[in-house]
C-alpha positions as CSV (number, residue, x, y, z in Angstrom):
1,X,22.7,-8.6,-4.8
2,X,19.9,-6.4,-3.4
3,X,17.8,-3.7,-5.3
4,X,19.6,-0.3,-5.2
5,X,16.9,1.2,-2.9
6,X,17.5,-1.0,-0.5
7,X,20.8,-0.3,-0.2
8,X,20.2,3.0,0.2
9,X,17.3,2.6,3.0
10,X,19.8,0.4,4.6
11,X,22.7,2.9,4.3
12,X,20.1,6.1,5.4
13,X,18.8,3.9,8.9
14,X,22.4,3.2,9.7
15,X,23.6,6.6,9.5
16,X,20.1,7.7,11.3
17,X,20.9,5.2,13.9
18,X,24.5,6.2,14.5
19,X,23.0,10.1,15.3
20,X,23.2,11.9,11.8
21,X,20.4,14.4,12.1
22,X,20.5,14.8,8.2
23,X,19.9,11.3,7.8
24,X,17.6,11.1,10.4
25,X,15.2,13.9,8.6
26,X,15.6,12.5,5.4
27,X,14.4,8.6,6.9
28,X,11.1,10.3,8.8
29,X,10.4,12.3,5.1
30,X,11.0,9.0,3.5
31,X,9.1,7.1,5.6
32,X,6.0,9.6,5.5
33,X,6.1,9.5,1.7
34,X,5.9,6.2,1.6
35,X,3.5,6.0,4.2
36,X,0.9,8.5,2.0
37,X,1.4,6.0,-1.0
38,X,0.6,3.1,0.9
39,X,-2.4,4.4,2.4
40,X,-3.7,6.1,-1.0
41,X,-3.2,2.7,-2.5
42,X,-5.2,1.0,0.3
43,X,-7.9,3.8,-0.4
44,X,-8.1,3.1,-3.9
45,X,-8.0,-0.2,-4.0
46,X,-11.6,0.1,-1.0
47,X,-13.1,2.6,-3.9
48,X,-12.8,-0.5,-6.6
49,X,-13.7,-2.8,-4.4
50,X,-16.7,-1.0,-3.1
51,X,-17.9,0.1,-6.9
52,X,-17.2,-4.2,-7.6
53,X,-19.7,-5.1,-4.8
54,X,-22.4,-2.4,-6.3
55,X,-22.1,-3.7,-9.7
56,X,-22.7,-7.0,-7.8
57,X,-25.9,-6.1,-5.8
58,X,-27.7,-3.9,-8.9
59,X,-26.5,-6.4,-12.1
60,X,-25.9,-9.8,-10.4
61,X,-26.9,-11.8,-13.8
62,X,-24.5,-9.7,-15.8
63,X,-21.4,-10.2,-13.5
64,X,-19.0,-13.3,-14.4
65,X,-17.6,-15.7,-12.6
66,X,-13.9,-13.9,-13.7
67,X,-15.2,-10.3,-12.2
68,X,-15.7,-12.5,-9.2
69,X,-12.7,-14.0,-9.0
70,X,-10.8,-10.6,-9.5
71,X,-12.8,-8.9,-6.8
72,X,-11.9,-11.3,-4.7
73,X,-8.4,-11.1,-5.0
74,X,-8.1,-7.5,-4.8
75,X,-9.9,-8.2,-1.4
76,X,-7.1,-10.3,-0.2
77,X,-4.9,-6.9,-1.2
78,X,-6.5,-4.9,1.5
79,X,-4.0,-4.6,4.7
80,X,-6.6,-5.3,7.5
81,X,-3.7,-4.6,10.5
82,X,-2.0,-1.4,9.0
83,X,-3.0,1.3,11.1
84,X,-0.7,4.3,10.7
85,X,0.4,6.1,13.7
């Protein structure tokens, strides 16, 4: 069993594949949606990080170890190799 959207991704590339010029547009709108999503999250997810590492450098006594931590992880979030064509 797969998610429902993945079936339909699936079905939508085959049918682009094959030649359909309806499923072809429909996969490049797709594709650029998502595409807008993914970088907006990548932006916002830079703004918190870059606020996180202010609050570090002006209140470094009043940080915890858990803001820290979280900072940290949203780091690991950022997609250093995406760069959209």
């Amino acid at each position: 069993m797969i998610p429902a959207r993945v079936a339909v991704d699936k079905q939508l590339i085959l049918k682009a594949v094959s030649g359909d010029p309806r499923a072809m547009a429909q996969y490049y709108k797709r594709k650029d949606r998502f595409i807008v999503e993914y970088v907006n999250q990548q932006l916002e997810n830079l703004r918190v990080i870059v606020e996180g590492e202010e609050r570090l450098r002006q209140f470094p006594e009043d940080v915890t170890d858990e803001f820290k931590r979280a900072l940290s992880l949203l780091k690991q979030t950022i997609d250093r190799h995406y760069y959209p064509l």
